[in-house]
N, C-alpha and C positions, 0 to 999 in steps of 0.2 A: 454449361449454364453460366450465365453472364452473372455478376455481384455488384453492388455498390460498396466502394470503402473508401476511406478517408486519407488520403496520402498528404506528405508531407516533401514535400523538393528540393529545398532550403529555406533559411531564413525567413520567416514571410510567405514561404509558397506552402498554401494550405488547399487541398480542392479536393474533391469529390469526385473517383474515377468510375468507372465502369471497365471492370477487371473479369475476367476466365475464372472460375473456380475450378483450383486441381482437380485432376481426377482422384481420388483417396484412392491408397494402398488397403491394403486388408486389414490390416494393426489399424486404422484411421476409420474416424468416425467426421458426420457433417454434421456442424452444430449450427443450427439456427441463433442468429446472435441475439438477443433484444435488448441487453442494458451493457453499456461500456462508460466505465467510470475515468474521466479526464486525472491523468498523475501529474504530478507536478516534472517529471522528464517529458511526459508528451508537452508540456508549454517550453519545458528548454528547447526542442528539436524544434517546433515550432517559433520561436522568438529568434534563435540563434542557432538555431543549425547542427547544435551539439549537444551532449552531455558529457558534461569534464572530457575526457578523455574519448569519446565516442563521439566521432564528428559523421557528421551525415555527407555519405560519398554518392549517392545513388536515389531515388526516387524510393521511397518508405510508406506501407500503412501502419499507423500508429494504433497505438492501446492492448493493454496487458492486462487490465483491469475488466473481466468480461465473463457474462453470465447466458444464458439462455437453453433449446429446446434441443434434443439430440433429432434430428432431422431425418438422417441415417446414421444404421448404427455400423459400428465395423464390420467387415466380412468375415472373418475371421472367430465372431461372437465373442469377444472380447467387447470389455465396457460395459455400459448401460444403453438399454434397451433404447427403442423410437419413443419419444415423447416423453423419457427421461428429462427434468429439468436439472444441470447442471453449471457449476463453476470451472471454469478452465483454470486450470492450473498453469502459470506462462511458462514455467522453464523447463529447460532439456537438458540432460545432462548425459555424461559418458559412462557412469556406472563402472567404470575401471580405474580412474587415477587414487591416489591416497585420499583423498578428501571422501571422494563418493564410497568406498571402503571403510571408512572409519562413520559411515553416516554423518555426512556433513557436505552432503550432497550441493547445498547454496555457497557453497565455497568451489566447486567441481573447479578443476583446471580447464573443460571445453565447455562451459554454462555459458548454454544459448538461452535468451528472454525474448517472447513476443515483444514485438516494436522496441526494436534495439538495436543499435547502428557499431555495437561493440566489435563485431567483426563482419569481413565481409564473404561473401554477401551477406547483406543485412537478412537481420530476420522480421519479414512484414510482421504485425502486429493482428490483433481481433475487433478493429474499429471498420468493421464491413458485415455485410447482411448473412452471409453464410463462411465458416470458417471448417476447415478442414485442419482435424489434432489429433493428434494419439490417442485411442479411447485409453489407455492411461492414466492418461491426463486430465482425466473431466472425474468432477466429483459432486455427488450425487446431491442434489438441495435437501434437506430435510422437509418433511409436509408440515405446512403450514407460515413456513418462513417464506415470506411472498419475495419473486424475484426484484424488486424494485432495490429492497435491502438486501437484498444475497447480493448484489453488485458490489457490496464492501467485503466479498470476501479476500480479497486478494491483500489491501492494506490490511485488512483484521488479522489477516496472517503474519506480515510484519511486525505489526505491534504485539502479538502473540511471541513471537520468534523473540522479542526484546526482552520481555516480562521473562520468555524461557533462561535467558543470560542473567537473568536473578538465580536462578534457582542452578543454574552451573555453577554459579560462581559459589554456593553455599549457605545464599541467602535465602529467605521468602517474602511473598507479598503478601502474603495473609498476616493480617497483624499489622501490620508495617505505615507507619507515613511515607507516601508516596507523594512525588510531588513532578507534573510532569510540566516540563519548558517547551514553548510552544502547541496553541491549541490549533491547528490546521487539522489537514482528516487524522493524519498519523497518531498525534497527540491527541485529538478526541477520544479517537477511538483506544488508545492506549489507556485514558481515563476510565472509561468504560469498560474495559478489560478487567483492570486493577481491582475496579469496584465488584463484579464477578466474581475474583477470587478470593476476595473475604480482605481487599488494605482495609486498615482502619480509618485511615482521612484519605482523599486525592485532592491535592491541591493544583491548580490551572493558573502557569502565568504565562503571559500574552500586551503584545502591545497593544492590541482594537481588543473594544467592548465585545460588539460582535460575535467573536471567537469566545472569549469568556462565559457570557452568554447559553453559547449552546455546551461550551461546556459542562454548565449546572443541569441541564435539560441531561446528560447521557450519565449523570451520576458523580460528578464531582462534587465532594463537598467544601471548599475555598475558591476562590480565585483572587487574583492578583494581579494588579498591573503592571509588567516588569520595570515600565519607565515611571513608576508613581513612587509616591512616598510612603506606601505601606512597605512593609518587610515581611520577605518570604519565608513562610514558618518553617523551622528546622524540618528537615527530612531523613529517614533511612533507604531509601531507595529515589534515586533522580533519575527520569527516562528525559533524555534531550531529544528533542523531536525539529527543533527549529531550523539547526543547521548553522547556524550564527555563531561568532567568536562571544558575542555580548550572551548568550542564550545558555553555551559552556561555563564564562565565567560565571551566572546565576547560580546552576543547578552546583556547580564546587561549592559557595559559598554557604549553601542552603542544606549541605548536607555534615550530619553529624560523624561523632569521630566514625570508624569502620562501617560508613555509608558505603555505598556501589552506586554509581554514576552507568548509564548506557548511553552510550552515543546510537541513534538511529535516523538523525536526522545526518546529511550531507552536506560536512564543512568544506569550505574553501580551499583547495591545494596548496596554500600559502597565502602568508600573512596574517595568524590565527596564533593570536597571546590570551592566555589564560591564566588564573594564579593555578597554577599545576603544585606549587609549592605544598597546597593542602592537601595533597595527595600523601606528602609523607608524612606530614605532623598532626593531618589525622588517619592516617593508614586508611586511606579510601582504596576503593577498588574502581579503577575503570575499566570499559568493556565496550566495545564494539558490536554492532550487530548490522549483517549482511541480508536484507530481501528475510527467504526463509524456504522451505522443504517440505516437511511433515503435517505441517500447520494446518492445512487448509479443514479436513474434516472437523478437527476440532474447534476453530474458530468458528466453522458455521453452526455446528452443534452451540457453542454459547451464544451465535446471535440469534439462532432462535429460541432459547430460552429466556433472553432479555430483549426482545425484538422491539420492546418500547423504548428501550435506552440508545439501541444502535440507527435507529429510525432519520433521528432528529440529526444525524450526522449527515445525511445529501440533504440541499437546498435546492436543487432545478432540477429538471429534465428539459435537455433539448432535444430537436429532432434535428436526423444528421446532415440534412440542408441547412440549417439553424450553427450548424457547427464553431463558425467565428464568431457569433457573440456567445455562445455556449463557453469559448476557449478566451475569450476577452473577463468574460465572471469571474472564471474559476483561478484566472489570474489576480484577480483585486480580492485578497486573504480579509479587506475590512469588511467583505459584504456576503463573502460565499465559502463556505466548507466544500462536499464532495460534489461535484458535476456532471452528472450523467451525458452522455447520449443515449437515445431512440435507436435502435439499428433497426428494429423491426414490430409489430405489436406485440403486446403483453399478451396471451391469453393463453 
């Protein structure tokens, strides 16, 4: 059976092949794809070729971000059934190094990700009409949470995995002024989370309206312009979602003494000054956070109990001939949150 899916070449080569679909193994299930959510790595690989450290060696389909219909199910009877609707889960891990033993699986030392140029061969991605995965790996939609918004499961899982490093670290969000740096999907949808687990404020700073915007729409109660002349109101928990040197120094300065900072957004490999100094003279916690593991059920479970909150988070759907101005949007952060493509109908 012949597919359509969306590869990437290099820099600039973005097109639409018509591809073989594997034949599956018996662990392996066909999923019918219908919504795949544009990340901000599918426009690196697309614009440049690369992500940090992950340079594009070979002809790649993109997208990691991906929902739709179990097609076939594995031979094996493993997974969910035909006509199962499902989120893929993009990573693979080895289940034997120290990481994936101590459950922290998103750290694995052989973690492979759909559309990910990390090692070679690349691993194609789920930006194509029918995908072949571990039944494993697909996890089951809930009824009533319509596929359109289950396409956010994969970020809602990140930003989940984030809010989780509050609660490693000792802290919680219930209760808590949260205050998250940059409103892009991650940071929406982190707002949106927050607001879920009972914070008492979330504050949204962001350089475009726009973004602030839809912030208030998923449950934020402040926003903020980070280049204005309001001031960002103290915080006990800062989720950094922006990625920016300017965006870390915010959320230090915003938070109170024994605050916790997370990093989830993707700083610069160099050239990244920060007053870190308020790290010690208010005994802050910083924290890092990687993708994510376990996450997945559970975030779908909270978006569809607040399906009205996480909703307002995609602005388009395109269709995957549509592709290039779909991937030109989802690039201009003044005008577009999360980006779908079309891989095949809803129904």
């Amino acid at each position: 059976m012949d597919v359509k899916a969306l590869v990437v070449a290099g820099p600039g080569e973005m097109r639409v092949e018509t591809r073989p679909l594997a034949e599956p193994r018996p662990y392996e299930a066909v999923v019918r794809v219908v919504y795949g959510g544009i990340c901000g790595s599918d426009l690196h690989y697309w614009r440049e070729g690369r992500v940090g450290e992950s340079v594009l060696r070979a002809p790649m389909v993109l997208g990691h971000e991906v929902v739709g219909v179990v097609a076939e199910p594995a031979a094996d009877g493993s997974g969910p059934p035909a006509g199962a609707r499902v989120a893929v889960h993009p990573s693979r891990v080895c289940g034997r190094c120290a990481h994936c033993l101590r459950e922290e699986q998103n750290l694995c030392d052989d973690l492979r990700y759909l559309g990910s140029a990390a090692r070679s061969p690349h691993t194609d991605g789920g930006f194509a009409e029918r995908l072949v995965v571990p039944a494993n790996r697909l996890v089951p939609i809930p009824d009533g949470l319509d596929l359109r918004t289950a396409a956010l499961a994969e970020p809602a899982s990140v930003a989940l995995h984030g809010l989780g490093r509050v609660l490693q670290a000792g802290r919680r969000v219930e209760g808590a002024d949260v205050l998250v740096v940059g409103a892009g999907p991650i940071g929406l949808l982190s707002a949106a989370l927050a607001r879920a687990e009972g914070a008492a404020t979330v504050t949204a700073a962001d350089l475009h309206d726009a973004p602030l915007r839809q912030a208030l729409r998923v449950g934020a109660t402040h926003i903020v312009r980070a280049d204005g002349d309001a001031a960002v109101p103290p915080a006990d928990v800062a989720i950094e979602s922006s990625g920016s040197a300017a965006g870390l120094a915010t959320a230090l300065q915003a938070l109170r003494r024994g605050g916790i900072l997370v990093a989830v957004g993707h700083l610069p490999p160099d050239g990244v000054t920060a007053p870190l100094h308020l790290a010690v003279t208010r005994e802050l916690t910083l924290a890092g956070s990687s993708r994510f593991h376990h996450e997945m059920p559970t975030a779908l479970s909270m978006m569809s109990r607040y399906a009205g909150r996480f909703a307002p988070v995609i602005t388009s759907v395109h269709g995957l001939d549509a592709a290039p101005a779909a991937f030109r949007q989802a690039a201009d952060a003044r005008r577009s949150s999360k980006v779908l493509l079309s891989l095949t109908p809803d129904r």
